[in-house]
N, C-alpha and C positions, 0 to 999 in steps of 0.2 A: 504494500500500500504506500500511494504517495506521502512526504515527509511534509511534506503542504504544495499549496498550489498559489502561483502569484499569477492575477489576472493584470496584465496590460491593459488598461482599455481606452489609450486616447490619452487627449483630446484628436480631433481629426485635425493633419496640419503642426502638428508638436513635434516632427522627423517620427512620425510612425514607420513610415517606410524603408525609412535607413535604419531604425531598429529591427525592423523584424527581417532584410535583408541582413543586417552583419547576425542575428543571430541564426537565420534556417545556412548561413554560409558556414557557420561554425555549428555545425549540429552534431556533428560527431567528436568533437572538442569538449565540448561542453557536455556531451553525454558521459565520454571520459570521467567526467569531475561529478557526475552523478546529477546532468541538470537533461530532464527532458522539454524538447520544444517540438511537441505532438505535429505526428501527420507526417506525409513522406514530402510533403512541400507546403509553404505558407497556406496555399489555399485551402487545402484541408481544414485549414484552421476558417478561415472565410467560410467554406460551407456548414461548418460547425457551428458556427454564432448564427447562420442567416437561419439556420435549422429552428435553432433556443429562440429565437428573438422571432419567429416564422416572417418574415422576408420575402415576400410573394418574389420577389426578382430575381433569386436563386434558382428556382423552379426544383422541378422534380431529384433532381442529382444534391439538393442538398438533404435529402429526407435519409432521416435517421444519423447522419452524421456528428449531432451533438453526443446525444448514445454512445458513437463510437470513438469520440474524443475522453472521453468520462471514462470509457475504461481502458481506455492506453492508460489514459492518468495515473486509476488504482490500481493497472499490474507495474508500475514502476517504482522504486525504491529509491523514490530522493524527492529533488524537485520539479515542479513543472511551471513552466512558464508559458503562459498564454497572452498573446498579442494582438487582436483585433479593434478595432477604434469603433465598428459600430456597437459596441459596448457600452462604452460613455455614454449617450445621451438616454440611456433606456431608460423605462418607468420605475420606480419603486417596485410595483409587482414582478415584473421581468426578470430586477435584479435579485430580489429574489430565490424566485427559480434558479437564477443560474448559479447563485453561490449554494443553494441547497442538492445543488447537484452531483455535489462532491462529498456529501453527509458526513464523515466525521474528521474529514481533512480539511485541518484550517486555512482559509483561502485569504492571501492576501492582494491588495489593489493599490495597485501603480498608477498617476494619473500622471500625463507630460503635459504640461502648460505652456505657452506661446506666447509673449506679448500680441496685442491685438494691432500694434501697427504697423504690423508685418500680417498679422492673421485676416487684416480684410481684403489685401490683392491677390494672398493665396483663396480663401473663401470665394471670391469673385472668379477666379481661373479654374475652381475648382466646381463652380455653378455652368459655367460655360464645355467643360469636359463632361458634364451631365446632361449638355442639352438647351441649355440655359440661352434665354435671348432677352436679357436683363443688359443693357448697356452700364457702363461704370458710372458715370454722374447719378444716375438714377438710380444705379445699387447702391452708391456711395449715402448719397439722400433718406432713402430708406430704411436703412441701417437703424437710424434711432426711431422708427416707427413701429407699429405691432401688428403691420401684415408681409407679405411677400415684399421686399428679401427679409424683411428680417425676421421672420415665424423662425424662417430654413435656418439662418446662420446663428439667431441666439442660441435654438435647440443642438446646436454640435458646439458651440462656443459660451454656454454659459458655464462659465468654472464653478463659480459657486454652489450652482443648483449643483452640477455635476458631484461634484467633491465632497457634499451634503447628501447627496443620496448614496452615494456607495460607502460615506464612512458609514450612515445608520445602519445598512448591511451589514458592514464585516467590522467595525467596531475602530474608533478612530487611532486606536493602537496600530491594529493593519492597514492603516491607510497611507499611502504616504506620496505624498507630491513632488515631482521633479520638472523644474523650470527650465527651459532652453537658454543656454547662453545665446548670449548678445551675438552679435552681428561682430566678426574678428576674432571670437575667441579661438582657443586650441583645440584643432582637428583631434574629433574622437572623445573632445569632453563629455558631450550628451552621452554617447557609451561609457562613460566613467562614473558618471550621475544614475546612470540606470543600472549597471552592476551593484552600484553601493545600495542603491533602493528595493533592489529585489536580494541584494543578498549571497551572488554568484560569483563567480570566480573566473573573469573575463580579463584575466591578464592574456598578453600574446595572441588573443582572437585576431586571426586575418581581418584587417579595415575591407571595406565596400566602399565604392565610388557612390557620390552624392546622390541620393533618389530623389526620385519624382522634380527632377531638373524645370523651373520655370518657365513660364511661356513669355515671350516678350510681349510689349505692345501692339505691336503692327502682328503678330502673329495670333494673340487674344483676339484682335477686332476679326481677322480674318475668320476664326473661327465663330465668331455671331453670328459675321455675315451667312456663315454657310448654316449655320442653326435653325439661323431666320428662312430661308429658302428650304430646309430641311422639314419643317413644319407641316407641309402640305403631305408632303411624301410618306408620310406617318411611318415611318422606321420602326421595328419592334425593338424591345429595348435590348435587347441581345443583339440584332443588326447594329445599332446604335454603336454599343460599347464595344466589341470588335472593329467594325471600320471605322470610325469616328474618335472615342475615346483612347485606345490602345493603338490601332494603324497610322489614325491619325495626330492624332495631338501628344500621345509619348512618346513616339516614336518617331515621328520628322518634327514637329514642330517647337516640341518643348528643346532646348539649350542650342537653340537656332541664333540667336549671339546677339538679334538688335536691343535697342535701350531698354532697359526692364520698366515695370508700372511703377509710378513713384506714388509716395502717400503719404500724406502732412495730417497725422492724425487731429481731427477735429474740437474740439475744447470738451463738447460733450461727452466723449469719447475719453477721454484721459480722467474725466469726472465719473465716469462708469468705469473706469478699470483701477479705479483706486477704489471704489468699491468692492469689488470681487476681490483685490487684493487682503481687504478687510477681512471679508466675508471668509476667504481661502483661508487666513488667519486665525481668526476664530472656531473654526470648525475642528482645530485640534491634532490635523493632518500632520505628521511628520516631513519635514521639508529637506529634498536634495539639492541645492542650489542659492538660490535667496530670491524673496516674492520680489524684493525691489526689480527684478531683473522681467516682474510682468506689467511695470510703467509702459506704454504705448509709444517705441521710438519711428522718426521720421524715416520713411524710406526712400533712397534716392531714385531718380527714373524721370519719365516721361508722364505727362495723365495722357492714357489714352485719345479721348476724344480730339487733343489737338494735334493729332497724329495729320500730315495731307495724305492725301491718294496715293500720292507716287512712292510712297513707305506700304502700305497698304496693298498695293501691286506688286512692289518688291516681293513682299512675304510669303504673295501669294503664287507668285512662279517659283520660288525659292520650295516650297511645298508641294506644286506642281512636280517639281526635280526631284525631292526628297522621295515623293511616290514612286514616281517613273523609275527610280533607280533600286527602292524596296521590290519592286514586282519584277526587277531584272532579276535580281539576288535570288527571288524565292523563285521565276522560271528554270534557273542553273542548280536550284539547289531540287527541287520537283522531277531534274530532269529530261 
């Protein structure tokens, strides 16, 4: 039986990616050291939470999967670590479930925090790789309101609630919060911060190159534009997230090189995250890092909208080429 179980669960946007890339890279490292991280690839773990959490968008391939995350857990002899972000924003009742799912193995929760003046060009790039035909003024606008975008973006970025409902779960003992360094710090700190938080022994883990690589500007918009004309077509959402989400935007578009989204966080904004700072505070959570580090900093870049055409264009033959040369690659490699 496992020795406990630490749940990862977020926030979405806090380098989840690059966590659960350096650790399924180091799986067999870390098994060594007596640390299991379920499933013979990340996604296992993905259809495992869409499973608990029921996720209509998983469909059929994820059924019964939680089940069988649960008892990898309790035929292993140490630890287990589990990493999914759509965790985070679940209900009280869900969470729940999921921590009673491990019945007498004590489950502990990891939550990664973001300052939010980075978290709303990622939030907004991350609405747009979903589908999304929200232009940036008007998502930027929204934000401090209580309908679409901001129902979407509080519910995966409100730390407090977050942080609040899973310590009343597992008890603010096993809670415990780790803040992203700042913008320059030292390559592999956030892996140094989550080791220490969960408890493992991540010395000499093979590093991974930077996930989920940002989209620029001129390369954001272009992907509206194709959103917006995407609309009529009604794509199912597996079409979608194959060509679109993974073909296209991870894979040509994202660390495509022009000026990133810049973002001068808003007064309001720094007044709500000195909130949740509080709030994170009080809740009793053990902290990896320090909250001052979730103050709201300015991001440098471009704003989108005053991007001209002929950027706009660029991006979009630049993507045009990105394709053209994906489909050479996978013709030679097919055959």
């Amino acid at each position: 039986m496992a020795s406990r179980v630490v749940l990862h669960v977020g926030l979405m946007k806090s380098g989840t990616s690059y966590l659960q890339q350096r650790l399924g890279a180091n799986r067999a490292l870390l098994r060594e050291r007596g640390v299991l991280f379920p499933g013979e690839t990340w996604r296992d773990q993905v259809l495992a939470v869409s499973d608990v959490l029921e996720r209509k968008q998983a469909g059929p391939a994820a059924r019964g999967r939680w089940a069988a995350l649960v008892a990898e857990a309790a035929a292993h002899d140490g630890v287990v670590v589990v990493s999914m972000e759509f965790l985070g924003p679940a209900p009280p009742e869900r969470i729940a479930e999921v921590v009673g799912s491990f019945g007498e193995v004590p489950v502990e929760v990891v939550l990664t925090l973001r300052d939010l003046g980075r978290g709303v060009p990622a939030m907004w790039q991350e609405s747009l790789q979903n589908g999304g035909t929200t232009d940036w003024t008007t998502y930027v606008a929204g934000l401090a309101g209580k309908r679409r975008p901001a129902r979407a973006f509080w519910r995966q970025q409100g730390m407090g609630r977050i942080v609040g409902n899973w310590a009343a779960a597992v008890g603010t003992g096993r809670t415990t919060v780790v803040t992203v360094p700042p913008p320059g710090a030292a390559s592999g700190l956030l892996w140094e911060r989550f080791c220490r938080a969960t408890g493992i022994d991540g010395e000499g883990a093979a590093p991974v190159e930077p996930a989920n690589t940002s989209l620029d500007g001129a390369s954001a918009l272009v992907l509206l534009d194709l959103n917006r004309r995407l609309e009529a077509a009604e794509l199912s959402s597996a079409d979608y997230h194959t060509l679109v989400k993974f073909g296209l935007a991870k894979r040509v578009m994202a660390g495509r090189g022009g000026p990133a989204i810049g973002f001068t966080p808003p007064p309001w904004l720094v007044e709500r995250s000195a909130e949740v700072v509080e709030r994170v505070a009080a809740s009793g959570a053990r902290v990896v890092g320090d909250l001052a580090e979730l103050r709201p900093v300015a991001v440098p870049g471009v704003d989108p909208s005053s991007l001209p055409a002929e950027e706009r264009l660029a991006a979009a033959v630049d993507v045009l080429a990105g394709l053209t040369v994906q489909r050479a690659d996978r013709r030679r490699t097919d055959g």
